[in-house]
ZAGU-320158 format. One record per residue (C-alpha): x, y, z; residue number from 0; residue in one letter. Coordinates in nm, 3 decimals, decimal comma, padded with zeros to 5 digits. Example, Ala and Ser with C-alpha at 12.3 -4.5 7.8 and 13.67 -1.06 7.14 Angstrom:
<nodes>
      xx      yy      zz resi resn
  01,230 -00,450  00,780    0    A
  01,367 -00,106  00,714    1    S
</nodes>
This chain:
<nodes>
      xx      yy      zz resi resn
  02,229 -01,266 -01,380    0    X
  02,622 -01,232 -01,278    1    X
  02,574 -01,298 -00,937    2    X
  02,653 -01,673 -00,809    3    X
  02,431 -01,877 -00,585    4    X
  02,469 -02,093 -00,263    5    X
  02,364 -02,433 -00,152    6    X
  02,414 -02,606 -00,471    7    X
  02,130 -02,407 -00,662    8    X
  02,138 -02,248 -01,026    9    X
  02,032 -01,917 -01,124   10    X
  01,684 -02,050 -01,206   11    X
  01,400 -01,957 -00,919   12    X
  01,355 -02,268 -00,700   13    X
  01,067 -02,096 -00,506   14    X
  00,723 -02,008 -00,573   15    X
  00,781 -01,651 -00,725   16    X
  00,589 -01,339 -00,636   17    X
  00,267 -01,269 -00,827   18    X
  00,400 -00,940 -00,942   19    X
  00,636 -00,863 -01,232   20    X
  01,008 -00,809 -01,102   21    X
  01,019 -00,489 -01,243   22    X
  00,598 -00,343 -01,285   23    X
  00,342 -00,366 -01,077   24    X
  00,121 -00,654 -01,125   25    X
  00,021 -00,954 -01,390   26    X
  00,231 -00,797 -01,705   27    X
 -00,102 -00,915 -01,848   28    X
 -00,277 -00,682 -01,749   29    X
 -00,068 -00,411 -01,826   30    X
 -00,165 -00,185 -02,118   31    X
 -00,034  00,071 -02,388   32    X
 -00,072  00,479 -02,305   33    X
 -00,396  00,571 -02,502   34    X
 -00,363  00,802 -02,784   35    X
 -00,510  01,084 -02,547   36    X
 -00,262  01,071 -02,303   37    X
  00,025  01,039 -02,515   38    X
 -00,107  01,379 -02,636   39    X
 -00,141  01,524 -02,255   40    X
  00,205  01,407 -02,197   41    X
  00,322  01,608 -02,575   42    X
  00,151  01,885 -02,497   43    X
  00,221  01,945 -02,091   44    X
  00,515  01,782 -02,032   45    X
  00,721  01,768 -02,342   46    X
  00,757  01,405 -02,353   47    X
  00,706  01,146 -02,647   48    X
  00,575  00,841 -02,548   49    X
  00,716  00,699 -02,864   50    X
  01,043  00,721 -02,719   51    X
  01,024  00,494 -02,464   52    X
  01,326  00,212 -02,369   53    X
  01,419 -00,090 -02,424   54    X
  01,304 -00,303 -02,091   55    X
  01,618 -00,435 -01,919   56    X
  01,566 -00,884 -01,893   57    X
  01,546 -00,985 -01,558   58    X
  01,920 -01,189 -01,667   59    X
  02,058 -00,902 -01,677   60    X
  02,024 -00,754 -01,366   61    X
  02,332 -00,782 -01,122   62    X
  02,239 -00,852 -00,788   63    X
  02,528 -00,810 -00,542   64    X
  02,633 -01,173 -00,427   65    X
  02,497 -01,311 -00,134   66    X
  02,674 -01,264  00,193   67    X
  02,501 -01,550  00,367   68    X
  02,775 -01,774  00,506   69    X
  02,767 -02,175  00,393   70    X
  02,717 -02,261  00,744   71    X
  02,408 -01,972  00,792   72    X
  02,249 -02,155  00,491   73    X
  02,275 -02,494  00,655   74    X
  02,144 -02,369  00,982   75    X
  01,833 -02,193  00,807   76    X
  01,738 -02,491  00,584   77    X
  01,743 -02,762  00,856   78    X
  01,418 -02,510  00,998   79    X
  01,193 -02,457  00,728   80    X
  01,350 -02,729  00,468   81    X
  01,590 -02,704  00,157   82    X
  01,285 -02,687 -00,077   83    X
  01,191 -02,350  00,111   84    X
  01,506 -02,170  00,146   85    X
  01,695 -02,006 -00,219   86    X
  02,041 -01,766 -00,251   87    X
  01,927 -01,803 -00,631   88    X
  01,871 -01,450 -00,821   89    X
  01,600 -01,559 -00,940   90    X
  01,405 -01,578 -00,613   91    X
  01,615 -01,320 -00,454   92    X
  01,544 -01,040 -00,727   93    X
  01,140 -01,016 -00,719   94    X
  01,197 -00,961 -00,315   95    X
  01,456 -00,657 -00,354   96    X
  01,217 -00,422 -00,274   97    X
  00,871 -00,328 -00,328   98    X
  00,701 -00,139 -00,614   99    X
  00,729  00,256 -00,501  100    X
  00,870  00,468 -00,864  101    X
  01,235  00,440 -00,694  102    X
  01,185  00,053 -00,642  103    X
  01,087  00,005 -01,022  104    X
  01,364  00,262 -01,154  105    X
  01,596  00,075 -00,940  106    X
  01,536 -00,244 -01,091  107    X
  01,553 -00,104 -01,451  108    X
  01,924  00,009 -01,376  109    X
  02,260 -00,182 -01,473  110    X
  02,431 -00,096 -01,186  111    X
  02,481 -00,371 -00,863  112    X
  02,141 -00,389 -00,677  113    X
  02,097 -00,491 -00,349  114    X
  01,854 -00,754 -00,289  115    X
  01,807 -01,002  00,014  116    X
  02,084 -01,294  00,035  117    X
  01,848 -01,561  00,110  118    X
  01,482 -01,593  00,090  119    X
  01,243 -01,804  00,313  120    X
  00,896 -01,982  00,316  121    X
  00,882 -02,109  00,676  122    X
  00,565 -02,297  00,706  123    X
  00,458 -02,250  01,076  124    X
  00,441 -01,985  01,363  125    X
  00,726 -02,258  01,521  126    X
  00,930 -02,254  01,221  127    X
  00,913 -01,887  01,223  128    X
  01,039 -01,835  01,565  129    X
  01,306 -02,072  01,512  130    X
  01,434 -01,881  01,233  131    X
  01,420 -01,541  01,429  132    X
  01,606 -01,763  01,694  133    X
  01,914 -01,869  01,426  134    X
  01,908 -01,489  01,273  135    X
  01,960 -01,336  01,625  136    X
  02,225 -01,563  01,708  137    X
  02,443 -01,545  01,378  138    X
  02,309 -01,221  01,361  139    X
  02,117 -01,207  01,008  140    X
  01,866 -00,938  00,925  141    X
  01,489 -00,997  00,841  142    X
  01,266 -00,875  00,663  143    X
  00,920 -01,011  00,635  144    X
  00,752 -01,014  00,278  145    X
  00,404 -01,078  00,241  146    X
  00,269 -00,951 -00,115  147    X
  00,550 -00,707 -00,238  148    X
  00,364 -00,388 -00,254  149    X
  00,476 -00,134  00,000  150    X
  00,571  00,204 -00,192  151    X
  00,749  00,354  00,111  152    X
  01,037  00,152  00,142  153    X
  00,937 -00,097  00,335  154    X
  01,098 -00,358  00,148  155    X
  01,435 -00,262  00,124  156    X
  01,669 -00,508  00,256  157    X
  01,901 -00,318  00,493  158    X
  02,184 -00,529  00,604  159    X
  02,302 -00,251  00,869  160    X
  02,523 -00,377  01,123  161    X
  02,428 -00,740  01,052  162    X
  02,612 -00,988  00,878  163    X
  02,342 -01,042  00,586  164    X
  01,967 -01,039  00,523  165    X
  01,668 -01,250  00,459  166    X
  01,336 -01,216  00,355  167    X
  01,135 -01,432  00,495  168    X
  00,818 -01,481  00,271  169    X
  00,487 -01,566  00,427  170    X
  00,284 -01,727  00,117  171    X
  00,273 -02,048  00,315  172    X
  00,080 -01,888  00,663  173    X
 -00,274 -01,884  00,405  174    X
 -00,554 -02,071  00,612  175    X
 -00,901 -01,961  00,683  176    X
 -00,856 -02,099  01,055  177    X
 -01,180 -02,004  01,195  178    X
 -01,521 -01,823  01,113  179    X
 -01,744 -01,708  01,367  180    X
 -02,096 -01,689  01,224  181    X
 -02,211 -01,555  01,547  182    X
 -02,006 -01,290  01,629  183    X
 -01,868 -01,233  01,285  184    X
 -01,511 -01,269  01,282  185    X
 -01,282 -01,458  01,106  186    X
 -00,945 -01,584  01,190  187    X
 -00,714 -01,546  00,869  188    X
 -00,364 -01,663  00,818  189    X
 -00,147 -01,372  00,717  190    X
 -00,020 -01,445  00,387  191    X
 -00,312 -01,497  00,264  192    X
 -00,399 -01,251 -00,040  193    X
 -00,678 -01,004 -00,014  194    X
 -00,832 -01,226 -00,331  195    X
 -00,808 -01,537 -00,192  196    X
 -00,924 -01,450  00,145  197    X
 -01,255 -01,269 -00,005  198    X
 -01,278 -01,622 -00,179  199    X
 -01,260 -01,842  00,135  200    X
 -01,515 -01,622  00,307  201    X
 -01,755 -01,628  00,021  202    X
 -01,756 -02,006  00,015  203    X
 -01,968 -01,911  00,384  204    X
 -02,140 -01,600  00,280  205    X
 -01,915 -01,357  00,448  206    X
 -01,690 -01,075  00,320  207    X
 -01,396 -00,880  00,477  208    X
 -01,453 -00,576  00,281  209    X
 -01,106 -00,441  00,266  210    X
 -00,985 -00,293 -00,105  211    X
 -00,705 -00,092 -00,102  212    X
 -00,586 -00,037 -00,458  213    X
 -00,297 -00,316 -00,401  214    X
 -00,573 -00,544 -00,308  215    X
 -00,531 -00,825 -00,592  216    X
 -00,145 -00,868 -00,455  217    X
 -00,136 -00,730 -00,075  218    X
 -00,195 -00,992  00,213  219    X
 -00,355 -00,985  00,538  220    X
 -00,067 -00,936  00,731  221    X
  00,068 -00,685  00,502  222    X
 -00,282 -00,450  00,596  223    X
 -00,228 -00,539  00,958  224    X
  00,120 -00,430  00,967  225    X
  00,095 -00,116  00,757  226    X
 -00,264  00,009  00,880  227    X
 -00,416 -00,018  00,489  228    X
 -00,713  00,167  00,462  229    X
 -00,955  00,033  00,157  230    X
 -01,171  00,176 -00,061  231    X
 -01,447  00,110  00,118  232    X
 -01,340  00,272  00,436  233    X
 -01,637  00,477  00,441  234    X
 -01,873  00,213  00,515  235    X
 -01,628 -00,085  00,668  236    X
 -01,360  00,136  00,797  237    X
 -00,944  00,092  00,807  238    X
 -00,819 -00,257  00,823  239    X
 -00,680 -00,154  01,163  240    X
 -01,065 -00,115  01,265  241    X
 -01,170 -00,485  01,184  242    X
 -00,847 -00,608  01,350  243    X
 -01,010 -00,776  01,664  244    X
 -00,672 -00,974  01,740  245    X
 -00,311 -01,099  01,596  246    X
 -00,106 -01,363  01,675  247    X
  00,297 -01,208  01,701  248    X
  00,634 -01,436  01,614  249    X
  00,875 -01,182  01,843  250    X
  01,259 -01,248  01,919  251    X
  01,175 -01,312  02,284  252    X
  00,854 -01,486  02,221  253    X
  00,485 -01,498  02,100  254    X
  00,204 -01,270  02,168  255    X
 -00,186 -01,333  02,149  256    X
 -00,332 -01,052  02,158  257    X
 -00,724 -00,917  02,205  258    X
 -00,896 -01,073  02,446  259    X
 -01,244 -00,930  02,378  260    X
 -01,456 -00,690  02,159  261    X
 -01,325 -00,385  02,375  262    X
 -01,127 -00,399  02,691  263    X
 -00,983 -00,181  03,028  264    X
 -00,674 -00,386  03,093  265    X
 -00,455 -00,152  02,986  266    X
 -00,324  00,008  02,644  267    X
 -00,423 -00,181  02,408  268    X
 -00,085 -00,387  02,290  269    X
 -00,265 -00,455  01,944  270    X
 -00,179 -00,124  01,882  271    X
  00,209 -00,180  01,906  272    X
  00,190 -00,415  01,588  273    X
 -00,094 -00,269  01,372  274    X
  00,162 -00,053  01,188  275    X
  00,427 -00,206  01,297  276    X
  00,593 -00,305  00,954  277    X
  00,755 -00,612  01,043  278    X
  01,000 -00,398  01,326  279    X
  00,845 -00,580  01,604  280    X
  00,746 -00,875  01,540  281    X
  00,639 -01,126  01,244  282    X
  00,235 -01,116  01,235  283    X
  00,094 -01,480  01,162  284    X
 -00,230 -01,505  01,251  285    X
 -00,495 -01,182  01,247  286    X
 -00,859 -01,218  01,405  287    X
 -01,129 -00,967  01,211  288    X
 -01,482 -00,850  01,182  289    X
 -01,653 -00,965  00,908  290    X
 -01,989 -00,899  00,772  291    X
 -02,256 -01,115  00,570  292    X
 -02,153 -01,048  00,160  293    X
 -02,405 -00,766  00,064  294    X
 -02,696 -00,823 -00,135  295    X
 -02,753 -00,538 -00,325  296    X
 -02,505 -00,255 -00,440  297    X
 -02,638  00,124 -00,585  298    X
 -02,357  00,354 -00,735  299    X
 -02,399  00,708 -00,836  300    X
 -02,180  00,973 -00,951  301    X
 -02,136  01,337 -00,883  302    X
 -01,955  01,660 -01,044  303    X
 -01,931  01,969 -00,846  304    X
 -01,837  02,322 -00,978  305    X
 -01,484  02,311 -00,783  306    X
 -01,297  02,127 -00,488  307    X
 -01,427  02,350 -00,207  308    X
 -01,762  02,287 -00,281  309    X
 -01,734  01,880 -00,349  310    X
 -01,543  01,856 -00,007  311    X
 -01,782  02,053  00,229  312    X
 -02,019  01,802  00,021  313    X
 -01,835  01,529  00,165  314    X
 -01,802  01,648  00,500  315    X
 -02,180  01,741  00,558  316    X
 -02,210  01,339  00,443  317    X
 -01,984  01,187  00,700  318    X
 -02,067  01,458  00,989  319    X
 -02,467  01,303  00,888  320    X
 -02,401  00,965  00,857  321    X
 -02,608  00,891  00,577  322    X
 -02,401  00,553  00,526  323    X
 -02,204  00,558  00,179  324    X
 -01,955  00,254  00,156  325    X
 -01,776  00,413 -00,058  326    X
 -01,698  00,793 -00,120  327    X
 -01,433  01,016 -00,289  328    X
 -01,379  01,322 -00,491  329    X
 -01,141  01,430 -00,744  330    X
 -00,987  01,782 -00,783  331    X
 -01,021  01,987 -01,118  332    X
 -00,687  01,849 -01,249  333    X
 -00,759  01,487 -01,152  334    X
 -01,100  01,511 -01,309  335    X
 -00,983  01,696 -01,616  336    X
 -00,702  01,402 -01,698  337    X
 -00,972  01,181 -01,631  338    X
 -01,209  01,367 -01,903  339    X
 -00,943  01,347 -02,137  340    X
 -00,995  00,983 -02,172  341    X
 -01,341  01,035 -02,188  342    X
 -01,591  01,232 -02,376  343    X
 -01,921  01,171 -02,218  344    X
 -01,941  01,098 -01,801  345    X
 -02,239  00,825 -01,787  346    X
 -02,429  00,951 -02,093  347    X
 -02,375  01,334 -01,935  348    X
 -02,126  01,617 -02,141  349    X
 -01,886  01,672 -01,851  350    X
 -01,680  01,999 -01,913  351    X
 -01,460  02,050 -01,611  352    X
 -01,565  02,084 -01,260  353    X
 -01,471  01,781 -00,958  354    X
 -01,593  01,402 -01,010  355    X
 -01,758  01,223 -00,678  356    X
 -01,805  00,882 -00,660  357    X
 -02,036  00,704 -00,428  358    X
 -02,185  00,323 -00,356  359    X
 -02,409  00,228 -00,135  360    X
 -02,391 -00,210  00,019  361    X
 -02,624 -00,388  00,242  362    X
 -02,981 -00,544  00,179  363    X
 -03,199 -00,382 -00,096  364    X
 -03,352 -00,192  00,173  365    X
 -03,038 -00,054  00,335  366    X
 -02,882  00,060 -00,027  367    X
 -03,146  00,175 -00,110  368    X
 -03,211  00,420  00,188  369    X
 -02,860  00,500  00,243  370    X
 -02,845  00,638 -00,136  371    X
 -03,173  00,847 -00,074  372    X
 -03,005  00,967  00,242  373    X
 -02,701  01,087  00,093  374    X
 -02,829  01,182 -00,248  375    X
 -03,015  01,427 -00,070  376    X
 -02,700  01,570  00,096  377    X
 -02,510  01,631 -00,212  378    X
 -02,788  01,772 -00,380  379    X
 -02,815  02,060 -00,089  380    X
 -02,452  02,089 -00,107  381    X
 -02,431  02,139 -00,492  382    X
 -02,387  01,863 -00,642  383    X
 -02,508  01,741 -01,056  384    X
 -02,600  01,374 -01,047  385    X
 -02,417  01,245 -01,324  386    X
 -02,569  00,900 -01,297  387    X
 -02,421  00,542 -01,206  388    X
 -02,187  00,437 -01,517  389    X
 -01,902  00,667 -01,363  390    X
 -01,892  00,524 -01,043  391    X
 -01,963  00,162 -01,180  392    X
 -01,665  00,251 -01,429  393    X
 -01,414  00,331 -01,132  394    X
 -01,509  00,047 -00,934  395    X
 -01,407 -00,164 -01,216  396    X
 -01,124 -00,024 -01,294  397    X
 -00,993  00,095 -00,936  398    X
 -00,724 -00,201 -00,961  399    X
 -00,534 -00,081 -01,232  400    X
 -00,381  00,281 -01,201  401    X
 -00,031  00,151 -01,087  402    X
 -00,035 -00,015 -01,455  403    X
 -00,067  00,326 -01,614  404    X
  00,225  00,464 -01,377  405    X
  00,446  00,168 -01,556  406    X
  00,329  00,287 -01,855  407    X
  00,460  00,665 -01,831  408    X
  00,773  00,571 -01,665  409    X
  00,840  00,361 -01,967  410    X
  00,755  00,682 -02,169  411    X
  01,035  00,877 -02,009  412    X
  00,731  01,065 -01,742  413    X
  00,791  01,085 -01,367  414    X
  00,509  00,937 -01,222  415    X
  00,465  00,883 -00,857  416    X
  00,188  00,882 -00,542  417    X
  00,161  01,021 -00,194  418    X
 -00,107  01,075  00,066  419    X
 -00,149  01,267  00,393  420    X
 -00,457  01,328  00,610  421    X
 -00,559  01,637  00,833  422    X
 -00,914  01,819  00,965  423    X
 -01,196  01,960  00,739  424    X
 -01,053  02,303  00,869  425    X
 -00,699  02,275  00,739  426    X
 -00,770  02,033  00,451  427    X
 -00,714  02,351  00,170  428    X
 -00,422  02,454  00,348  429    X
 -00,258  02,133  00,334  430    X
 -00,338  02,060 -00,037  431    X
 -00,262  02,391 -00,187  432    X
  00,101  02,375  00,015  433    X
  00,185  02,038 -00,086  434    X
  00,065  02,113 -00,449  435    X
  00,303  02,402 -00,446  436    X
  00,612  02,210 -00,270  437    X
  00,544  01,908 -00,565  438    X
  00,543  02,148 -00,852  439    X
  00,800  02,367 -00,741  440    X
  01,005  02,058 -00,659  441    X
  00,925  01,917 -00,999  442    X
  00,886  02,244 -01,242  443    X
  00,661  02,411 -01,397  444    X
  00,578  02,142 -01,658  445    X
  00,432  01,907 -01,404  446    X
  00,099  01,812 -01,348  447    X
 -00,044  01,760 -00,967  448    X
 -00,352  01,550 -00,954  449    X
 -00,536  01,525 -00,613  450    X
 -00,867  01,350 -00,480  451    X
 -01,007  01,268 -00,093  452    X
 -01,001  00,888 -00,104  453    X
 -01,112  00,850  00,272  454    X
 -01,338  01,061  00,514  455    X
 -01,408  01,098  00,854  456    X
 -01,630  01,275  01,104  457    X
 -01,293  01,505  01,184  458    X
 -01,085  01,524  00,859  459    X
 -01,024  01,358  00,532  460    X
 -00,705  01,204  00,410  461    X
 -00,556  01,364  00,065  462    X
 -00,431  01,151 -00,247  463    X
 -00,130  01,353 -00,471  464    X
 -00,037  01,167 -00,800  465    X
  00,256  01,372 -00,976  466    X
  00,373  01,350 -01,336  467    X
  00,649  01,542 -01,510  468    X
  00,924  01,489 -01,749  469    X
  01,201  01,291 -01,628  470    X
  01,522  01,492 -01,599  471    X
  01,875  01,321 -01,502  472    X
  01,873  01,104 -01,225  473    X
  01,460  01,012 -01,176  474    X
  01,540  00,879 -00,875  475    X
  01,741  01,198 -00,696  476    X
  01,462  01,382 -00,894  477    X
  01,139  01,238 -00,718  478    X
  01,365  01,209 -00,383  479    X
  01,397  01,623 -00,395  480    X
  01,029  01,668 -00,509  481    X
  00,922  01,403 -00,250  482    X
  01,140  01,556  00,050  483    X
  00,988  01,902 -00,019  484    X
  00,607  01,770 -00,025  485    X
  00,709  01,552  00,351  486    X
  00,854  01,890  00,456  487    X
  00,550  02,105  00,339  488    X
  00,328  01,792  00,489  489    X
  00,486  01,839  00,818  490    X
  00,496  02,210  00,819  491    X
  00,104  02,250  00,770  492    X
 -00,065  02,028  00,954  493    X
 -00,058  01,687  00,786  494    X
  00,048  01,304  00,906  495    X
  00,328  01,178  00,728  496    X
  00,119  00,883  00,645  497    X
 -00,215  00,839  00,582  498    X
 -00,238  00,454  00,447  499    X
  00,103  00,419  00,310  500    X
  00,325  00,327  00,588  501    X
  00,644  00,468  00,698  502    X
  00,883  00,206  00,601  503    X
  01,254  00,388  00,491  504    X
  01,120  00,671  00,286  505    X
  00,909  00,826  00,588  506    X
  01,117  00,759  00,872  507    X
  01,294  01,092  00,862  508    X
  00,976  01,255  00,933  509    X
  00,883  01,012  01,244  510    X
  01,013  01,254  01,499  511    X
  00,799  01,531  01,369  512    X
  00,509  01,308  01,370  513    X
  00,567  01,144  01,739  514    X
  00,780  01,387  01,914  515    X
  01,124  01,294  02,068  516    X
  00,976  01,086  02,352  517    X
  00,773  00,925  02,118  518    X
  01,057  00,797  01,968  519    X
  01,207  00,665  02,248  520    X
  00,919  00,484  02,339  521    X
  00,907  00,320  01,997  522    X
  01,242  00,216  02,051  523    X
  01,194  00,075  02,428  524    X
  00,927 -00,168  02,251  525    X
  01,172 -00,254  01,987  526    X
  01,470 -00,337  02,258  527    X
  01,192 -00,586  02,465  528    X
  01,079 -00,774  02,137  529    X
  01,400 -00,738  01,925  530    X
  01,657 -00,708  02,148  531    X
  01,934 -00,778  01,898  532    X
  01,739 -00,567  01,598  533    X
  01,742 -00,827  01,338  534    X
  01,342 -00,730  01,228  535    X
  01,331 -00,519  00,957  536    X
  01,603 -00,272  01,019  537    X
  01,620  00,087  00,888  538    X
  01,235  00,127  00,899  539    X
  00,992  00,333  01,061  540    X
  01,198  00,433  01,392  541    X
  01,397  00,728  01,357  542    X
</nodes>
């Protein structure tokens, strides 16, 4: 790479590196060719050849614009958390320029100057960390806290502003299991510890977290704190936000221990100020959560309905019932239809068209059992074709992997990107038929816009869009117009901005619309008594 490096290092990584490919999502070993049948969909509806794709650009020949971070900065950093855990090499600088939104990767495939963090950091301790926020402050030096590269909203961009450079400041090394609570059920979990790896340590006692969002393999626990993830088993566990009982806070102007008790009347509830907080208020070390005993017994079923209206007031009459589904979601005609194209039989069942539902049921034989009854009878009543359990038990093996297909297409020459929103039952075909409009007019005709309900709730239902067309010119300024007009059309009908995906850079136009004006300012008041000198994280989620 053409860059140089500081503090006597080569361009070789001196850090532990990311699990994630630089430029993909994921273990590249995982990754895997188009099949034949979507190479055909993509032909056929979007004009593109697959066989056509580019020649990937080697990680040595990316240029990274040199680090700003002064000789003296460098010294001042590394007598806190230790040479050995400070680099200004490429190499450890590149994998942490960003995270893995369509931009992010199409950035990194470019050969023009990227930007990319001038320094990165592995401080070791909740001391080290608020020693380094002290140096940054005083020599003023951005931050940006990293925990498993995956935010697709900008989250990860490292914005110099105002400040003389910019760090990231990697939290791989925070990964304890520091307490479990057999009694009450909660754990206390270090926040870079991997959703994996945490699942592991809790197994070794029995216990589960629960918590799957699709980035689950690479995404820590501080990263689902300070982003509100929501996993795929929201249904039954809920959003992470939900099993946060408390967090520990590294702040500018000190440390916070928050959540006293199961509920409380002292007051807001400060917990609330960091659980989406992304990193803007404070570095999040230590989060307390609910667990629950690891489930015995697990019962999946699939469902097809004759169209989207009918699966969703399926869905609803589940949740507004209770019957107790861990997990449950529903894809629209086009998202089942792509999904049929890969496959000719649905669990032994000819499958023609219509909307796929997938449900699983957790808890002791006896609870899995009777929650399954209890819904099964619901979506019955409201329509539904039991197509079995190999569908579901199919997409909860494979509910990892999607991101590797988006690689896939953009290496094809397809656009393909992701957004959610979430409103009430009442509004939810409002929302998705303006959004679906605003995406393919933003896009063209030849696009296809795929859509499923990945999370319910007694009140509403959040909406998943995935988009593919043809790239045209810039991909970038392409998805940026197509992604403006869906925010716009989001905002204009009745939708959050952000479901489970954060704010980060990419949403933070929107913020004001979502909060109001004093909303903002109050967002900002918090920032000025934690950060008074706005070194966390700058250019994200306040307006």
């Amino acid at each position: 790479m053409a860059s140089e490096t500081q503090a006597g290092q080569d361009g070789g990584a001196a850090l532990p590196l990311p699990p994630m490919k630089w430029d993909a999502w994921g273990d590249p070993a995982l990754a895997k060719p188009l099949p034949e049948d979507i190479k055909g969909l993509l032909a056929a509806a979007l004009g593109v050849s697959a066989d056509a794709a580019a020649a990937p650009l080697a990680a040595e020949d990316v240029r990274l614009r040199p680090s700003t971070l002064a000789a003296e900065d460098v010294a001042a950093l590394a007598a806190v958390v230790g040479a050995a855990h400070l680099s200004t090499a490429d190499a450890d600088r590149l994998p942490r320029a960003g995270g893995k939104s369509t931009p992010d990767l199409l950035r990194r495939r470019s050969r023009q100057p990227q930007d990319a963090p001038d320094a990165v950091l592995l401080p070791g301790s909740e001391e080290e960390i608020a020693a380094v926020l002290a140096v940054c402050a005083e020599r003023r030096i951005a931050v940006v806290p990293f925990g498993g590269g995956t935010s697709v909203v900008g989250g990860l961009d490292p914005v110099r502003g105002s400040f003389t450079a910019v760090v990231s400041l990697d939290l791989r090394r925070l990964d304890a299991l520091h307490a479990l609570d057999e009694v009450s059920g909660e754990a206390v979990l270090g926040a870079g510890l991997t959703g994996p790896r945490a699942e592991e340590l809790l197994a070794e006692r029995g216990w589960e977290l629960g918590h799957y969002p699709q980035s689950f393999r690479y995404a820590t626990v501080g990263g689902f704190a300070a982003t509100r993830s929501s996993g795929q088993d929201s249904a039954g566990h809920g959003r992470f936000d939900e099993m946060v009982r408390g967090l520990r806070v590294v702040t500018p102007a000190g440390v916070l221990d928050l959540g006293r008790a199961p509920a409380s009347a002292a007051g807001p509830d400060l917990r609330e100020l960091f659980l989406g907080s992304e990193g803007v208020f404070g570095v999040i070390t230590r989060v307390r959560v609910r667990i629950h005993p690891l489930p015995a017994a697990k019962v999946h079923e699939a469902w097809s309905f004759p169209d989207f209206a009918t699966g969703a007031a399926a869905l609803r009459a589940v949740e507004q019932q209770g019957t107790g589904p861990t997990v449950i979601r529903l894809s629209d005609e086009a998202e089942t239809a792509v999904n049929l194209a890969m496959t000719e039989k649905i669990g032994g069942t000819q499958v023609t068209g219509g909307c796929l539902a997938v449900t699983v049921f957790e808890g002791t034989k006896e609870q899995a059992e009777a929650r399954h009854e209890r819904t099964r009878a619901v979506m019955l009543a409201a329509g539904g074709t039991s197509l079995g359990a190999d569908p579901a038990v199919g997409w909860e093996h494979g509910r990892f992997s999607a991101p590797y297909l988006r690689d896939a297409l953009l290496d094809s020459g397809a656009l393909c990107e992701t957004l959610e929103t979430a409103t009430d039952w009442a509004n939810l075909d409002r929302l998705r038929t303006a959004v679906t409009a605003a995406l393919q007019g933003g896009l063209g005709a030849n696009s296809l816009v795929l859509c499923h309900i990945s999370h319910v709730y007694p009140t509403g239902a959040s909406l998943y869009f995935t988009v593919v067309g043809a790239q045209q010119g810039d991909p970038i300024a392409q998805w940026d117009a197509a992604k403006r007009a869906a925010c716009d059309a989001i905002m204009a009908n009745g939708g959050t901005i952000t479901h489970h995906h954060a704010v980060g850079a990419d949403h933070r136009p929107w913020m004001e619309q979502e909060i109001g004006g004093l909303g903002v300012k109050i967002l900002r008041a918090v920032k000025d008594a934690v950060d008074p000198v706005g070194i966390l994280n700058p250019g994200k989620l306040i307006p």
